[in-house]
C-alpha atoms as one frame of an Amber mdcrd trajectory, in Angstrom:
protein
   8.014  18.723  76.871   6.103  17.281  73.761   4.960  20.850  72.192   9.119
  21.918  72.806   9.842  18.018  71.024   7.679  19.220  68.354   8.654  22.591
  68.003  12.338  20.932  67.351  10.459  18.204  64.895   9.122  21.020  63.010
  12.657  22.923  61.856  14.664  19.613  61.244  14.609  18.816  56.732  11.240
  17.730  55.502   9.086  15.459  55.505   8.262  15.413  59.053   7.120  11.445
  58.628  11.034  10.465  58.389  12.394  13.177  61.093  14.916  11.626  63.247
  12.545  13.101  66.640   9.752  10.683  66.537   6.834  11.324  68.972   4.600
   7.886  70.341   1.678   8.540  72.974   1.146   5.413  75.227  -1.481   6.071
  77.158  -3.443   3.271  79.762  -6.963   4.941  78.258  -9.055   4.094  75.833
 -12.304   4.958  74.194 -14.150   6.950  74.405 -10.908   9.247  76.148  -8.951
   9.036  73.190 -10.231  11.747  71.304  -9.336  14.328  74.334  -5.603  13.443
  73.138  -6.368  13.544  69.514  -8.133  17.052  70.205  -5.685  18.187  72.954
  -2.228  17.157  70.222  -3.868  18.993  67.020  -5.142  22.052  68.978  -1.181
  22.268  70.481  -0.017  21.105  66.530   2.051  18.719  67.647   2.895  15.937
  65.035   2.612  12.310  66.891   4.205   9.418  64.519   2.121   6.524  66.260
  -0.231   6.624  69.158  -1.166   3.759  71.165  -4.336   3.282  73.486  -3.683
   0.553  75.909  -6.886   0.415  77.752  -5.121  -0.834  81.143  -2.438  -2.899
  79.138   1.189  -2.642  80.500   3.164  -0.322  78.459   6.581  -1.729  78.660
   6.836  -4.090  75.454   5.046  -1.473  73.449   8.418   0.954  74.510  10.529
  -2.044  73.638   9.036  -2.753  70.094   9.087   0.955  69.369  12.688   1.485
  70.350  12.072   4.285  72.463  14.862   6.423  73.819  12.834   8.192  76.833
   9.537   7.829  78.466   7.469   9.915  80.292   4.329   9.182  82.602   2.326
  10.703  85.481   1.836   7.025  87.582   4.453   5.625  89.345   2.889   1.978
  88.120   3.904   2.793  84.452   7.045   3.765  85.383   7.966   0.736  87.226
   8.126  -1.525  84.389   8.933   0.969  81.781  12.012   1.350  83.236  13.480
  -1.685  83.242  13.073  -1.122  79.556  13.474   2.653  78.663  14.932   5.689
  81.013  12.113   7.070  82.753  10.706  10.598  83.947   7.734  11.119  85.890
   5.043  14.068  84.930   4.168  15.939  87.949   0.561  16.779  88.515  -0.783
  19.282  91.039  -1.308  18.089  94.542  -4.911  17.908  94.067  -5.292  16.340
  91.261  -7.232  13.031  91.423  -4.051  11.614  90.281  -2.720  11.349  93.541
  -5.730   9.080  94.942  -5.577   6.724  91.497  -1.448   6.571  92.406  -2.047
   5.594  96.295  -4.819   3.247  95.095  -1.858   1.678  93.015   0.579   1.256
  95.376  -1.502  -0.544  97.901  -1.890  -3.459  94.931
């Protein structure tokens, strides 16, 4: 979804800093994880207006100060509280991912 988001980013009028499609990553890591997502987002060339690295923080007023109009996550947890705030999809992961084990961990809390 973000590489088609940016694909769309990159044909609307110049300069892509003022495009009406603006990208955010929230993500629960932090260092030293973040530069996998800086790496991962320039080797796909996708253009990210802010990026946010909670370290374990909620996400949900970050969504609501950034006036988000959709979020996206892979852990049920996030998308609890995100939306109450934002509509919501969840990211499916393979069935073997270690995903699913963090997820169940979650749930039990």
């Amino acid at each position: 979804m973000i590489k088609k988001l940016s694909k769309i980013q990159k044909h609307l009028p110049p300069p892509i800093e003022l495009s009406p499609i603006r990208i955010a990553i929230i993500t629960a890591r932090n260092a030293p994880s973040h530069m996998r997502v800086i790496k991962t987002l320039r080797k796909w060339g996708v253009y990210v207006d802010e990026a946010y690295f909670m370290g374990g923080l909620a996400k949900d007023k970050v969504l609501e100060a950034f006036g988000a109009h959709i979020f996206f996550d892979d852990q049920d947890v996030h998308l609890d509280s995100a939306s109450k705030i934002v509509p919501s999809g969840k990211v499916p992961y393979s069935s073997d991912s270690p995903m699913k084990e963090i997820e169940k961990a979650n749930k039990k809390k």
